[in-house]
ROMAR-225657 format. One record per residue (C-alpha): residue in three letters; x, y, z. Coordinates in pm, 1 decimal, always signed. Layout:
<nodes>
+------+----------+----------+----------+
! resn !     east !    north !       up !
+------+----------+----------+----------+
!  Ala !        X !        Y !        Z !
...
+------+----------+----------+----------+
</nodes>
This chain:
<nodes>
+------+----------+----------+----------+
! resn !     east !    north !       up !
+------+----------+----------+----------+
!  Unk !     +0.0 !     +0.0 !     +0.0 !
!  Unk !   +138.0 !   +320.9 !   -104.5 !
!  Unk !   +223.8 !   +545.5 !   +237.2 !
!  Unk !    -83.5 !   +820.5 !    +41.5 !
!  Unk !   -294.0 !   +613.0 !    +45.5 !
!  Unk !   -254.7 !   +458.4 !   +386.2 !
!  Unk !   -246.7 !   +856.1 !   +567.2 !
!  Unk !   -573.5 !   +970.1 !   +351.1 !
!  Unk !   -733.3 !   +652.1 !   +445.1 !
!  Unk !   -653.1 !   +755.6 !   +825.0 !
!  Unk !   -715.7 !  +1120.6 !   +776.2 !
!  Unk !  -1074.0 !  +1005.7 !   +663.5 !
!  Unk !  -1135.0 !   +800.6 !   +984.2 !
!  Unk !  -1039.8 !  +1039.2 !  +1271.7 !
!  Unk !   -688.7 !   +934.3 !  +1311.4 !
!  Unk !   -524.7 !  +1241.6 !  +1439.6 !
!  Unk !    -86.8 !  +1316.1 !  +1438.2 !
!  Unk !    +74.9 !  +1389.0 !  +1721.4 !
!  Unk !   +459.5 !  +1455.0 !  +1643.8 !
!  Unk !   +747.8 !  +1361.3 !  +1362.1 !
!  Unk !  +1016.7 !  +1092.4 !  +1466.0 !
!  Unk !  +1352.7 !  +1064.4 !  +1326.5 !
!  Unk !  +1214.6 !   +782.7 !  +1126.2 !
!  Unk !   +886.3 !   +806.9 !  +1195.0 !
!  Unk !   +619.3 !   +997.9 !  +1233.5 !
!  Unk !   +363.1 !   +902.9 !  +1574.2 !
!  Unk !    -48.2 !   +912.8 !  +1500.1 !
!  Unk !   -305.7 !   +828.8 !  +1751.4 !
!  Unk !   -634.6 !   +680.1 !  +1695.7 !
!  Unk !   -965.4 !   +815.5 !  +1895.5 !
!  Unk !  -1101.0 !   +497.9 !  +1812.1 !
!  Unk !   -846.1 !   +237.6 !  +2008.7 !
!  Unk !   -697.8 !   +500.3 !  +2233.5 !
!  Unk !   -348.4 !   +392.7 !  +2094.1 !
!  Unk !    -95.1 !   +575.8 !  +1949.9 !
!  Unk !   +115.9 !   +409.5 !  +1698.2 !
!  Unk !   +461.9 !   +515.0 !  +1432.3 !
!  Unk !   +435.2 !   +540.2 !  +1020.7 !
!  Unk !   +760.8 !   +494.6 !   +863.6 !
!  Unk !   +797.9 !   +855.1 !   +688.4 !
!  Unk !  +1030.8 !   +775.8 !   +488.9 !
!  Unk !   +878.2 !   +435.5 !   +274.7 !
!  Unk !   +685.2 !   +496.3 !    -48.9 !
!  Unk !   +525.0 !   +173.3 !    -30.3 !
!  Unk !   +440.6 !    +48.5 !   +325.1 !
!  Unk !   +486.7 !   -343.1 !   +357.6 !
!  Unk !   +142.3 !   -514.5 !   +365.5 !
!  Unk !   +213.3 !   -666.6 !   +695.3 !
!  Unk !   +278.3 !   -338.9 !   +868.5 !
!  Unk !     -0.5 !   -192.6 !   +706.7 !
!  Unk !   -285.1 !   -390.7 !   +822.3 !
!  Unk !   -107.6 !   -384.9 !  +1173.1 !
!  Unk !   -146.8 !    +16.7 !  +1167.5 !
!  Unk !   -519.4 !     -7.5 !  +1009.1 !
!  Unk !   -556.2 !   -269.3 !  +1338.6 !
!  Unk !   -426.4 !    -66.5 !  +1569.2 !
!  Unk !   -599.9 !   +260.6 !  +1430.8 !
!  Unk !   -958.9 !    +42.6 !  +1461.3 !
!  Unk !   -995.5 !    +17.8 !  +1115.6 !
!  Unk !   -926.9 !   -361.0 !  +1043.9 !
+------+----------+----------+----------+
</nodes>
């Protein structure tokens, strides 16, 4: 999954950012009360690690 796609699709559902990491940058999800990292700097995001962030933002 392209890393676009992945931040609209979190945009969309409430997922809010809270800071940039040095490889990462940290979201949080009102939905799961979790926060969680996004590699910043990956074009396309592994599929494994994406449904783990779409799990842990409640969307999956």
């Amino acid at each position: 999954m392209k890393q676009s796609e992945l931040l609209r699709l979190l945009q969309e559902n409430g997922v809010i950012f809270l800071k940039h990491g040095k490889r990462h940058d940290i979201y949080y999800s009102e939905i799961t009360k979790k926060s969680f990292p996004i590699p910043r700097h990956a074009k396309e995001i592994a599929t494994g690690t994406a449904n783990k962030i779409l799990k842990d933002a409640g969307l999956e």
